[in-house]
FIKOLFI-884513 format. One record per residue: residue number from 0; residue in one letter; chain; x, y, z of N, C-alpha, C, O in turn. Coordinates in nm, 4 decimals, decimal comma, m for minus. Atoms other than C-alpha are relative to their C-alpha. Layout:
nr;rest;kette;n.X;n.Y;n.Z;ca.X;ca.Y;ca.Z;c.X;c.Y;c.Z;o.X;o.Y;o.Z
NUM;A;A;X;Y;Z;X;Y;Z;X;Y;Z;X;Y;Z;
...
This chain:
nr;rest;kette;n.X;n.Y;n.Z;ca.X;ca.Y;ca.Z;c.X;c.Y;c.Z;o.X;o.Y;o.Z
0;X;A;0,0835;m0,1169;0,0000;0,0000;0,0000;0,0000;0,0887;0,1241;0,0000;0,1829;0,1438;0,0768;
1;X;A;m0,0834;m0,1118;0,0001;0,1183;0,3374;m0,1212;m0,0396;0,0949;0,1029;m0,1601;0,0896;0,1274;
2;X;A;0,0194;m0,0838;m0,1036;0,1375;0,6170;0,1653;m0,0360;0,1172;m0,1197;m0,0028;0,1269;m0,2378;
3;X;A;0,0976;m0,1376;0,0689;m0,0736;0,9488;0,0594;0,1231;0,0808;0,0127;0,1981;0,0431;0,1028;
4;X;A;m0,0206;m0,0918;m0,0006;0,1170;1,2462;m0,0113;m0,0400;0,1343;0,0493;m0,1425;0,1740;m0,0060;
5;X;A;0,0674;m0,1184;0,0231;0,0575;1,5772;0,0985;m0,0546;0,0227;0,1267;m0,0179;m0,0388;0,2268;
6;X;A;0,0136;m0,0757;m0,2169;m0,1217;1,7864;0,4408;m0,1875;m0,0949;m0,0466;m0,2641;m0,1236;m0,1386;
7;X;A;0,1696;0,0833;m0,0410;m0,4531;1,5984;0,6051;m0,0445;0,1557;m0,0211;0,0264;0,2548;m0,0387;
8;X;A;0,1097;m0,1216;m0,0644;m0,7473;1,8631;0,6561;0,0346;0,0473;0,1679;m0,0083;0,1615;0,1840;
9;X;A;m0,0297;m0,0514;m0,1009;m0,6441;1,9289;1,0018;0,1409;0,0683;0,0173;0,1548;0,1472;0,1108;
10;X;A;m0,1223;m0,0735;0,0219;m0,2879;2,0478;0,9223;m0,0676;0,1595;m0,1131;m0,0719;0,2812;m0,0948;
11;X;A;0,0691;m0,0852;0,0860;m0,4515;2,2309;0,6495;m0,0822;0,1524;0,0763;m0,0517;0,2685;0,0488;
12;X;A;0,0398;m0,0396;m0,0995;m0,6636;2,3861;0,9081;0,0762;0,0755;0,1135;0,0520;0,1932;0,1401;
13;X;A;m0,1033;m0,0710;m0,0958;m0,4194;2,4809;1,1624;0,0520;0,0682;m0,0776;m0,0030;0,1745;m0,0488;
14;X;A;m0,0973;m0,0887;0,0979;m0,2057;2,6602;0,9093;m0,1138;0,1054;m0,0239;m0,1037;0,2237;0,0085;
15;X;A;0,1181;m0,1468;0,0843;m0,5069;2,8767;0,7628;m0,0306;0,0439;0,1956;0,0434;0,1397;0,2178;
16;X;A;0,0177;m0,0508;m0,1327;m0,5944;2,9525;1,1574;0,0774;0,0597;0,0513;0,0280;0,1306;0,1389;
17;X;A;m0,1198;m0,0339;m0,0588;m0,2103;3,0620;1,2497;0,0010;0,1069;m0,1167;0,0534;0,2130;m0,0827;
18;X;A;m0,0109;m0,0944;0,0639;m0,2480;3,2581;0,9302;m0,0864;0,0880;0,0027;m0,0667;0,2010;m0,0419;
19;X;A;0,0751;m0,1558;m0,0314;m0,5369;3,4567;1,0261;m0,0111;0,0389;0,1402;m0,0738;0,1387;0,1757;
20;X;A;m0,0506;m0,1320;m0,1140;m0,4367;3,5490;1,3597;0,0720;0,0736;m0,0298;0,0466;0,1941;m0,0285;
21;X;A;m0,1031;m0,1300;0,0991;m0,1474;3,7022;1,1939;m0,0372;0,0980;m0,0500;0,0105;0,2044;m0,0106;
22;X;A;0,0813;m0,0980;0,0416;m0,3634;3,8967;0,9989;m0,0530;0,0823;0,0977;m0,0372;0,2044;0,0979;
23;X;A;0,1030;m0,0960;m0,0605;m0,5856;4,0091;1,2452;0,0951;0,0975;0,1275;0,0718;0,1964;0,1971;
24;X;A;m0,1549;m0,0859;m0,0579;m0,2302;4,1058;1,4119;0,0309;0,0993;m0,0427;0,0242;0,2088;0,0130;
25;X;A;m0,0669;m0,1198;0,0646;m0,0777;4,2896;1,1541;m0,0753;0,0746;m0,0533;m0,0459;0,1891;m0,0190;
26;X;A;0,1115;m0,0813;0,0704;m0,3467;4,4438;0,9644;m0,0173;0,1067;0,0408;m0,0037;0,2044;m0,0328;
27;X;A;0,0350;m0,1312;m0,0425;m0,4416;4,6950;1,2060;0,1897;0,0932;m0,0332;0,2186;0,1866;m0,1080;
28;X;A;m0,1508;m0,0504;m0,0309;m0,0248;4,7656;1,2875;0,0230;0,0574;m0,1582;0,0779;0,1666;m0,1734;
29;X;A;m0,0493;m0,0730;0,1167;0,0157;4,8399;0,9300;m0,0765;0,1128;m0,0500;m0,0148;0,1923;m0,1209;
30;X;A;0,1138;m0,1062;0,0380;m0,2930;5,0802;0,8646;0,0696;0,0857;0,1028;0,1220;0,1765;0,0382;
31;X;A;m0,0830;m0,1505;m0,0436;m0,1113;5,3340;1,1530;0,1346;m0,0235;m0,0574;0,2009;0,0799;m0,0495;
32;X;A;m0,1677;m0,0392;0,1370;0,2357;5,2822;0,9208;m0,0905;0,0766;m0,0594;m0,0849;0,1936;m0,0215;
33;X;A;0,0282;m0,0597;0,1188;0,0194;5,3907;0,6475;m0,0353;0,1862;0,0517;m0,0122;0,3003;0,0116;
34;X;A;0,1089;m0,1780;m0,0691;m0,1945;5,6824;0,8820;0,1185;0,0868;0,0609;0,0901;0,2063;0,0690;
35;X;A;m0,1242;m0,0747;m0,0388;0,1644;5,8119;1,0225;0,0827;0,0315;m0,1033;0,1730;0,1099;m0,0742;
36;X;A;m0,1026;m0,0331;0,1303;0,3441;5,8341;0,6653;m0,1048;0,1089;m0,0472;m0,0668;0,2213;m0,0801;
37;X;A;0,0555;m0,0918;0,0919;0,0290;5,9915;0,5235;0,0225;0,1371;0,0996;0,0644;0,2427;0,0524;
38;X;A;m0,0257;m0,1108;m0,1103;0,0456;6,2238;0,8686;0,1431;0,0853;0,0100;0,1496;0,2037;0,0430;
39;X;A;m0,1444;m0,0632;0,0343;0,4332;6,2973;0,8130;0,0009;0,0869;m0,1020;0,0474;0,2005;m0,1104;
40;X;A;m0,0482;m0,0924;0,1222;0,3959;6,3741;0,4734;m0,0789;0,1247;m0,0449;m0,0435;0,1979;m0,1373;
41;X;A;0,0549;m0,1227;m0,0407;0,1432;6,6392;0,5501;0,0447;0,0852;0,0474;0,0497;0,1922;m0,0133;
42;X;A;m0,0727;m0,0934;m0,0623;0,3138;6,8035;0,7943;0,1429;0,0505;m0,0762;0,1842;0,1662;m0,0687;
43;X;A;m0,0921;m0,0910;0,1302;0,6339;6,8082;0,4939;m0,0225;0,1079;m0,0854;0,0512;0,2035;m0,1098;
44;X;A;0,0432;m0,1149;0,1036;0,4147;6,9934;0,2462;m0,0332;0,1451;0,0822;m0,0040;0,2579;0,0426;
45;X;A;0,0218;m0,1336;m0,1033;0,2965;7,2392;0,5460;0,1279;0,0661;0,0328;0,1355;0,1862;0,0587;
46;X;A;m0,0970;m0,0537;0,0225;0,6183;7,2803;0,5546;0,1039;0,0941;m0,0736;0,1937;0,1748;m0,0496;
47;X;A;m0,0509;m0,0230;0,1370;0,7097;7,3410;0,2461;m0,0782;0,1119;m0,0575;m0,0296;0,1838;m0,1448;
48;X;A;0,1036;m0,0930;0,0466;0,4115;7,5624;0,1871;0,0068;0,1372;0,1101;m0,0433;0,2415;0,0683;
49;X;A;m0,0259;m0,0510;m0,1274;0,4911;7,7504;0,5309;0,1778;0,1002;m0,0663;0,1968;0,2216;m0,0591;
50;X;A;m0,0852;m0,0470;0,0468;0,8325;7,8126;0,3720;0,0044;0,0976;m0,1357;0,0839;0,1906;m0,1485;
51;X;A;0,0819;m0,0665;0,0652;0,6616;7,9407;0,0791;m0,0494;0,1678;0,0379;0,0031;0,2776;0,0193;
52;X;A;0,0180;m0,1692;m0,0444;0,4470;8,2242;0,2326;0,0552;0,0459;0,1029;m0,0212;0,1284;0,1529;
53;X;A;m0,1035;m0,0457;m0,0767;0,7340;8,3020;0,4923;0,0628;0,1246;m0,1021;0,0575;0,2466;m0,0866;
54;X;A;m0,0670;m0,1064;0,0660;0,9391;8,4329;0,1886;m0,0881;0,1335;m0,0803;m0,0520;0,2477;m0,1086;
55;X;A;0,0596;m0,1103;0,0499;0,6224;8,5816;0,0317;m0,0464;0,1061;0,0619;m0,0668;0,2073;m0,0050;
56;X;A;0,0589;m0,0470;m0,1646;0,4932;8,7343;0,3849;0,1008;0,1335;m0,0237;0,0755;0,2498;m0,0550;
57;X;A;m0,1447;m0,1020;0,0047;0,8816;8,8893;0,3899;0,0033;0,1226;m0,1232;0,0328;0,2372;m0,0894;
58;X;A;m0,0155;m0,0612;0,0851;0,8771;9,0503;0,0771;m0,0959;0,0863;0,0072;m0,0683;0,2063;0,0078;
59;X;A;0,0447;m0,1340;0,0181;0,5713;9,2149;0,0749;0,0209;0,0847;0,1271;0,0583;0,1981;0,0972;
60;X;A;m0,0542;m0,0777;m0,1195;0,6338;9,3576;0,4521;0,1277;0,0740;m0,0882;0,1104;0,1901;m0,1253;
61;X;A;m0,1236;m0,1198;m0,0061;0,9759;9,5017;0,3470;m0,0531;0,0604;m0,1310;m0,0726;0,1793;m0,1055;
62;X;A;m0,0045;m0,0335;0,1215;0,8951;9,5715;m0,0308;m0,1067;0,0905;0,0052;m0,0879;0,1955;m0,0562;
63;X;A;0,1205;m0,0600;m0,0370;0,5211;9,7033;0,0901;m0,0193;0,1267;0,0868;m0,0749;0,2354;0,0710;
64;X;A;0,0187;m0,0417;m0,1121;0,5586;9,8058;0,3954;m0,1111;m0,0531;0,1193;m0,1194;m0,0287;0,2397;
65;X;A;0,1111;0,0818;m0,0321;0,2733;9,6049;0,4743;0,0055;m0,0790;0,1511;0,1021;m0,1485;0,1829;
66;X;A;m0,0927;0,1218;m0,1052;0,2507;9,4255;0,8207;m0,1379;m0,1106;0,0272;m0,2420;m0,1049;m0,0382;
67;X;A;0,0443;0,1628;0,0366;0,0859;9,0899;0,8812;m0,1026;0,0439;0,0100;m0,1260;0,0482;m0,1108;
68;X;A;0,1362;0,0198;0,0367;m0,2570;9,1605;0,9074;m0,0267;0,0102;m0,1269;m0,1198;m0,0449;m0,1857;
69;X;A;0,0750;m0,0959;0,1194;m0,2453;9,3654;0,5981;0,0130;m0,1321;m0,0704;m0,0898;m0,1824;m0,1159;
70;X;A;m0,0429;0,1216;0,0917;m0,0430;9,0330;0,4183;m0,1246;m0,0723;m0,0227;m0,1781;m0,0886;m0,1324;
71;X;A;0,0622;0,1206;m0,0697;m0,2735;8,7958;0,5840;m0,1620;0,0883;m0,0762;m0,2334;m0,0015;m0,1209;
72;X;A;0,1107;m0,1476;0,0874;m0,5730;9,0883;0,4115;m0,0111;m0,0704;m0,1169;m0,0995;m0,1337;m0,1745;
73;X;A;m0,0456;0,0112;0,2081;m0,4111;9,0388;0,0654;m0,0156;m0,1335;m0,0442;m0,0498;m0,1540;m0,1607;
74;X;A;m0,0600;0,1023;0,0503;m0,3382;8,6752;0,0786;m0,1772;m0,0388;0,0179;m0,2225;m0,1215;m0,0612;
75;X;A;0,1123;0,0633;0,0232;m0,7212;8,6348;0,1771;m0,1008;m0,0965;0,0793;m0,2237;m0,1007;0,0846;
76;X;A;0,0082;0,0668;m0,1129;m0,7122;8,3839;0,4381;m0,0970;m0,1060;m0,0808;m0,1826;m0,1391;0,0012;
77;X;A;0,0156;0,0935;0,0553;m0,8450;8,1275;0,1974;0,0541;m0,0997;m0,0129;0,1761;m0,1029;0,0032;
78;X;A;m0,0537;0,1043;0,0483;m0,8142;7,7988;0,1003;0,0682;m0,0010;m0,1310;0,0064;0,0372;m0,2304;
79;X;A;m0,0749;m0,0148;0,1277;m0,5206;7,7629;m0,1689;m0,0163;m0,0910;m0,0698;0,0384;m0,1870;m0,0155;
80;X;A;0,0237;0,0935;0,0497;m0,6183;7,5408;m0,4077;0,1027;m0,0757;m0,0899;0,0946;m0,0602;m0,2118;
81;X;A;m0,1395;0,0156;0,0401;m0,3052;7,3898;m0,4985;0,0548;m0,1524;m0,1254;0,1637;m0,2089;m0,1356;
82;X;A;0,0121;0,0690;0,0592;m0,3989;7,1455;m0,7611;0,0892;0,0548;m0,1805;0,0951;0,1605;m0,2434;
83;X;A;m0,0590;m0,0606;0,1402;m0,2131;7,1615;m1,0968;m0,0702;m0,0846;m0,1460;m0,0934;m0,2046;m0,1605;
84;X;A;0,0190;m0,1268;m0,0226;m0,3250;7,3285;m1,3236;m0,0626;0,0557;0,1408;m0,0735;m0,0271;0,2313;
85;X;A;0,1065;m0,0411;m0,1014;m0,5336;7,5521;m1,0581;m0,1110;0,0311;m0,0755;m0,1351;0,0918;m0,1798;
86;X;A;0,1614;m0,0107;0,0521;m0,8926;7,5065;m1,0627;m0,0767;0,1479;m0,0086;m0,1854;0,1616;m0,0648;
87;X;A;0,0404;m0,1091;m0,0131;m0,9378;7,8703;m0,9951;0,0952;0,1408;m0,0438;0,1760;0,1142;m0,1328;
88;X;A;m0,0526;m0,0801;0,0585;m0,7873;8,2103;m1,0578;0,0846;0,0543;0,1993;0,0363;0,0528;0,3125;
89;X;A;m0,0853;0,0269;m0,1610;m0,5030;8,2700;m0,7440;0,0349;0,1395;m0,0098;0,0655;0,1964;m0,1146;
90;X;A;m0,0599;m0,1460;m0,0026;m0,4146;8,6097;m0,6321;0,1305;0,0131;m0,0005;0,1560;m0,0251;m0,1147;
91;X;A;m0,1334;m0,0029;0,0470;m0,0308;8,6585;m0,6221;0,0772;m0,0741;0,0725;0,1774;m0,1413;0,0483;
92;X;A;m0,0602;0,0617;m0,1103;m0,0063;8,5633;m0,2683;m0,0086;m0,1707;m0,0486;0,0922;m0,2405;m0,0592;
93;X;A;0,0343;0,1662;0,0425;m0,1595;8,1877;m0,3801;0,0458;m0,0708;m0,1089;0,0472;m0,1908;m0,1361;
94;X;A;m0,0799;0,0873;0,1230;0,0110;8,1503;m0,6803;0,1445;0,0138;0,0345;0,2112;m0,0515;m0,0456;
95;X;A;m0,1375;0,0228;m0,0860;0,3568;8,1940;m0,4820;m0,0155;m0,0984;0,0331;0,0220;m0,1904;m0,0396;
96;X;A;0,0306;0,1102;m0,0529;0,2344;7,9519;m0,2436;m0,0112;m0,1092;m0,1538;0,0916;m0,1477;m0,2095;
97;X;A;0,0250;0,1390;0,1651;0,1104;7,6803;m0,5944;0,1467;m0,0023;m0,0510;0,1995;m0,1098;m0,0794;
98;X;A;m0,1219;0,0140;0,0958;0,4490;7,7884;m0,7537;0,0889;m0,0582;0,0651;0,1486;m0,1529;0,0139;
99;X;A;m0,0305;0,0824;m0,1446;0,5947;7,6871;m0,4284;0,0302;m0,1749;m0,0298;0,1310;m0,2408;m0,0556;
100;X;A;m0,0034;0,1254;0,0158;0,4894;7,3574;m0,4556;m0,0064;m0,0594;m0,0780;0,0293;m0,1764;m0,0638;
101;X;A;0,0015;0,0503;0,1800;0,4341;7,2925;m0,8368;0,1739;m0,0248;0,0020;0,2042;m0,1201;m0,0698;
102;X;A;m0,1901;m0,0179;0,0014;0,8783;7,3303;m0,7907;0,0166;m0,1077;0,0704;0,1007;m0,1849;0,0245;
103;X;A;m0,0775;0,0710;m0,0912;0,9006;7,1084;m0,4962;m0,1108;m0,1773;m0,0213;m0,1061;m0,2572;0,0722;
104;X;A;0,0137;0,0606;0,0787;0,6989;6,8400;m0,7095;m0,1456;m0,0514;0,1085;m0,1615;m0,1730;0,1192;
105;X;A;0,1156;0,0085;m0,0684;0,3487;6,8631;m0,4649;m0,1174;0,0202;m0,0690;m0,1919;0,1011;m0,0138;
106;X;A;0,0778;0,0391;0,0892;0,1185;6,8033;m0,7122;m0,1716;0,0441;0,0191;m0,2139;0,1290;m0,0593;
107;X;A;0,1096;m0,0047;m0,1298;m0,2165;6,8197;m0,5053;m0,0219;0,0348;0,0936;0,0789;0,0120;0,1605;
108;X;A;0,0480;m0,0475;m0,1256;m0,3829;6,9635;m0,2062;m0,0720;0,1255;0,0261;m0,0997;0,2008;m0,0673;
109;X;A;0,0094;m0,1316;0,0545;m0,5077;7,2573;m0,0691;0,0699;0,0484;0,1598;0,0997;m0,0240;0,2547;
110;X;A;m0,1062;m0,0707;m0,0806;m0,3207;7,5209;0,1571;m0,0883;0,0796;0,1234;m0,1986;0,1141;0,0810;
111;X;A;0,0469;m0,1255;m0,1050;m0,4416;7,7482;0,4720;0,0876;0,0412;0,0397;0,1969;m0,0152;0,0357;
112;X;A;m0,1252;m0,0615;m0,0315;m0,2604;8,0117;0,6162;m0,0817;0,0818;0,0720;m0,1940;0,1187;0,0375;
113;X;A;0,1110;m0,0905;m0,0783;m0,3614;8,2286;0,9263;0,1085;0,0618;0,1068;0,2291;0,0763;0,0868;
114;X;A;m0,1477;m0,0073;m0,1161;m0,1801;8,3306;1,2689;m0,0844;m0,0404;0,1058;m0,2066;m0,0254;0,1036;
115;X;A;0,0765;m0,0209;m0,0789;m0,2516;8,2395;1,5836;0,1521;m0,0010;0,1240;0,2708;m0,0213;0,0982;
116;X;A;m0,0974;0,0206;m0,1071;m0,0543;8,2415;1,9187;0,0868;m0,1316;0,0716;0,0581;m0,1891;0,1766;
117;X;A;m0,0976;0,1043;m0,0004;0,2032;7,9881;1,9322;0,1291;0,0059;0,1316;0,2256;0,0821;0,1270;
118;X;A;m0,1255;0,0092;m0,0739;0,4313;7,8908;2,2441;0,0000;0,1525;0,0683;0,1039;0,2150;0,0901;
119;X;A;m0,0160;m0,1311;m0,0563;0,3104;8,2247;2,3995;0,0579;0,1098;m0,0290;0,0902;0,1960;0,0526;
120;X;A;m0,0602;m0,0808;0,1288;0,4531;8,4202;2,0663;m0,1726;0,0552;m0,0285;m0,2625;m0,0171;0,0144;
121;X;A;0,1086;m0,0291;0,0566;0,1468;8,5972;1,9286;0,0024;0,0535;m0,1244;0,0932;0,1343;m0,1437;
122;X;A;m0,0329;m0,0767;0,1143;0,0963;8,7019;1,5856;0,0571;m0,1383;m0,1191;0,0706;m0,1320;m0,2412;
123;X;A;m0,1108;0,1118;0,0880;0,2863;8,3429;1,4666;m0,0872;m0,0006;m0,1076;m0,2025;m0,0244;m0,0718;
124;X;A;0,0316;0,1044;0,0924;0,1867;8,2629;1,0975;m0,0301;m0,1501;m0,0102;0,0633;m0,2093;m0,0642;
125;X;A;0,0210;0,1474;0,0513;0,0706;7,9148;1,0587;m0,0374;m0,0829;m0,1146;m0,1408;m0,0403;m0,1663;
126;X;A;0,0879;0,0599;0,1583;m0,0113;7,6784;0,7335;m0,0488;m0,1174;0,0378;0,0415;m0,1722;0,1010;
127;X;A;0,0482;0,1038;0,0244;m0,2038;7,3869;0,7429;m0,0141;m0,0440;m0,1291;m0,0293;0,0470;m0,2106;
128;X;A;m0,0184;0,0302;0,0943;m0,1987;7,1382;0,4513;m0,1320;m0,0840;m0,0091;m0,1994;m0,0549;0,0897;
129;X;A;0,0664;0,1207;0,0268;m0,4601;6,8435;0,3394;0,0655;m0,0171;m0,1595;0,1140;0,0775;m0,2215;
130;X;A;m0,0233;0,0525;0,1277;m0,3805;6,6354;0,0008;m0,1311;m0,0717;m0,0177;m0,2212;m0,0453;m0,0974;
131;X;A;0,0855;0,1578;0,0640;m0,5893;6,2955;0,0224;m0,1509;0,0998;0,0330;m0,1843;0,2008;0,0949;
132;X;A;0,1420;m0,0453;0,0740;m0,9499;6,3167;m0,1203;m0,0786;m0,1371;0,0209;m0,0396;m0,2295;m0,0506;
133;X;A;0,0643;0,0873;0,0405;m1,2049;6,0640;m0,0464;m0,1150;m0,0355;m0,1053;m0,1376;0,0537;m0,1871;
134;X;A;0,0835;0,0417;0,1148;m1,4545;5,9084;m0,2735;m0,0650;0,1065;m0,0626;m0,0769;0,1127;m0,1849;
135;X;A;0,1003;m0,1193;0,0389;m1,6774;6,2473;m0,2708;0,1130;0,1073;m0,0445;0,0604;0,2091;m0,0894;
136;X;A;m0,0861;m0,0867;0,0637;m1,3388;6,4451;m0,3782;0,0029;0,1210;0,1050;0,0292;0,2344;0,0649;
137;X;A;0,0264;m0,0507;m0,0872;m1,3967;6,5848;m0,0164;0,1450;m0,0157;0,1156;0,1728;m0,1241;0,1669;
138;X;A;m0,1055;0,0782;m0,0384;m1,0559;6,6343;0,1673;m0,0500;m0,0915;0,1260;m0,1704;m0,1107;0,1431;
139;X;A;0,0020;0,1460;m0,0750;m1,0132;6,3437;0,4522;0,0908;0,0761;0,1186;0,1713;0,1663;0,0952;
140;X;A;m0,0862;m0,0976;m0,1019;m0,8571;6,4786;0,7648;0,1465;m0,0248;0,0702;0,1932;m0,0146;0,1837;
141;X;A;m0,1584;m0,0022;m0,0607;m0,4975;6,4112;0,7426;0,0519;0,1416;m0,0501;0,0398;0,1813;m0,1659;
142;X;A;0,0291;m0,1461;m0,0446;m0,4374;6,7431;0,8025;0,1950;0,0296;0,0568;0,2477;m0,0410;0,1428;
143;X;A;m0,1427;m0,0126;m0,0571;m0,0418;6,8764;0,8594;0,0008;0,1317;0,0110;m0,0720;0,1960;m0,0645;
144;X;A;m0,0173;m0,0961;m0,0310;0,0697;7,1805;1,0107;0,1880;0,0436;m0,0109;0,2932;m0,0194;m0,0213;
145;X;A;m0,1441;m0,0436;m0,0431;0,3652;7,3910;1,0513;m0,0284;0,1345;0,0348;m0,1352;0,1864;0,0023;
146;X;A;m0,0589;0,0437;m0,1017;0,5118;7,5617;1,2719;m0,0850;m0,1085;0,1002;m0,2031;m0,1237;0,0689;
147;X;A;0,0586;0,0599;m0,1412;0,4035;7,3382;1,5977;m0,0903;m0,1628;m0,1520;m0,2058;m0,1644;m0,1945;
148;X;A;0,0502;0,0850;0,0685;0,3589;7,0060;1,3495;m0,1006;m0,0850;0,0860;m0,0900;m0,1022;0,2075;
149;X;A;0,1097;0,0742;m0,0844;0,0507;6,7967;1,4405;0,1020;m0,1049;0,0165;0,1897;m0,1221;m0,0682;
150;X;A;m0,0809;0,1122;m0,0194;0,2206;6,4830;1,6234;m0,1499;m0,1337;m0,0236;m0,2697;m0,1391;m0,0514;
151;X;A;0,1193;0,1430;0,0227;0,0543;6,1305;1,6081;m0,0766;0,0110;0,1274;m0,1955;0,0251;0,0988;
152;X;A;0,0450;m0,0055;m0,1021;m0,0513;6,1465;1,9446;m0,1556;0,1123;m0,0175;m0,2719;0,0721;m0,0141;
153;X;A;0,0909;m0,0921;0,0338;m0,2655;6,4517;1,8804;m0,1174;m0,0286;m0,1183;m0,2394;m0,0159;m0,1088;
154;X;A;0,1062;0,0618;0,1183;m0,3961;6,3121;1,5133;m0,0513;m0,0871;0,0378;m0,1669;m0,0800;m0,0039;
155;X;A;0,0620;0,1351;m0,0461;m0,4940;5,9880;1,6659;m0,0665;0,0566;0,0952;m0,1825;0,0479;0,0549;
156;X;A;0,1041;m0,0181;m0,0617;m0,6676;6,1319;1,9548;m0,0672;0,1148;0,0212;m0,1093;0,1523;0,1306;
157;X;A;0,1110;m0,1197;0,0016;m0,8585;6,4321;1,8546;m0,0384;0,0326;m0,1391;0,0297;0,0022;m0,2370;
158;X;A;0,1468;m0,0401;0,1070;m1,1368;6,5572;1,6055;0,1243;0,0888;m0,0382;0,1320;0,1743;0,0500;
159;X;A;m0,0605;m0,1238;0,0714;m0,8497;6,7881;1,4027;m0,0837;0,0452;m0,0924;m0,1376;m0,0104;m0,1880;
160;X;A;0,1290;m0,0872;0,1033;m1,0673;7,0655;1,2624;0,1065;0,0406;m0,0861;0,2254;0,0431;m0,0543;
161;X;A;m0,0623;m0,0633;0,1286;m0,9435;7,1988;0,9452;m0,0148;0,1572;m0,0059;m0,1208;0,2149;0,0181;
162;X;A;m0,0211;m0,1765;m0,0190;m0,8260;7,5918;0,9258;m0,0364;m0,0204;0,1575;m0,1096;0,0754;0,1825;
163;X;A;m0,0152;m0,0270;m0,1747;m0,8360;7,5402;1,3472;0,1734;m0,0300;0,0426;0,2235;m0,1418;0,0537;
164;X;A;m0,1215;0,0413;m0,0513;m0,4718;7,5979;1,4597;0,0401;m0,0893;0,1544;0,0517;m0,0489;0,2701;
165;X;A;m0,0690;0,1138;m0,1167;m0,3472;7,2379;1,6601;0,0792;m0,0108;0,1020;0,1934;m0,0540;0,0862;
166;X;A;m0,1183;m0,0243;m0,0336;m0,1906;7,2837;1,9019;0,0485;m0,1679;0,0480;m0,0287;m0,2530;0,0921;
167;X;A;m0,0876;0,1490;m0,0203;0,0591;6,9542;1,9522;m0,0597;m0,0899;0,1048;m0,1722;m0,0552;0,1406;
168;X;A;0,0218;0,0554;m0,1400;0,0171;6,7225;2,2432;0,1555;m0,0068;0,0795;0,1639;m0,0486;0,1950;
């Protein structure tokens, strides 16, 4: 009599059972990788967009004379719509900011820019960023800041309003 080859149904079984605890292990652990990269790379472009109307802020102040309210006046205190092309028509301040990031190869998103009192500084500039878009083309609230970057701690446990300056945890 030849011996069978190959796994019984109960090996079979155990194996598919050891492989979906695993799953139900890693699965979640990798969805905050994903929710902390998309959260990093928010807070880069806020960065990047922050660095942006810093130099444009500067220029018109000295070149103007202008001082931040007036900027913060001009620029609108709108959402920058920072999609390329732009879906809309950008005042000078917002197409700095777009040109900004059209250079530093940020493709998508849209921009805020405001001040609020930072670290017991008053007056600070701040930018907030969003990119991702869900199904309704409605942003999704990974949400990055600069100065005072949102940390994970803070994104994971609070309602981050959009244009509301975060403060960290």
């Amino acid at each position: 009599m030849k011996k069978a080859k190959g796994f019984t149904l109960v090996e079979l079984v155990v194996v598919i059972a050891i492989i979906g605890v695993l799953a139900a292990i890693l699965v979640p652990t990798m969805l905050n990788y994903v929710r902390k990269a998309k959260l990093k790379a928010a807070n880069t472009n806020a960065k990047t967009a922050y660095n942006a109307v810093e130099e444009f802020f500067t220029d018109q102040m000295a070149t103007q004379g202008l001082g931040i309210d007036d900027v913060l006046t001009q620029y609108g205190r709108k959402v920058v719509d920072c999609n390329i092309p732009p879906k809309s028509n950008l005042t000078p301040a917002q197409k700095a900011v777009h040109d900004v990031l059209a250079v530093n190869g940020i493709s998508s998103g849209h921009v805020w820019v405001d001040k609020a009192t930072i670290a017991g500084v008053d007056d600070v500039v701040y930018v907030q960023w969003t990119g991702d878009h869900n199904a309704d083309g409605n942003p999704e609230a990974v949400i990055g800041q600069y100065p005072d970057a949102i940390s994970w701690d803070t994104y994971r446990s609070a309602n981050n309003a959009w244009k509301t300056y975060v403060a960290p945890a």
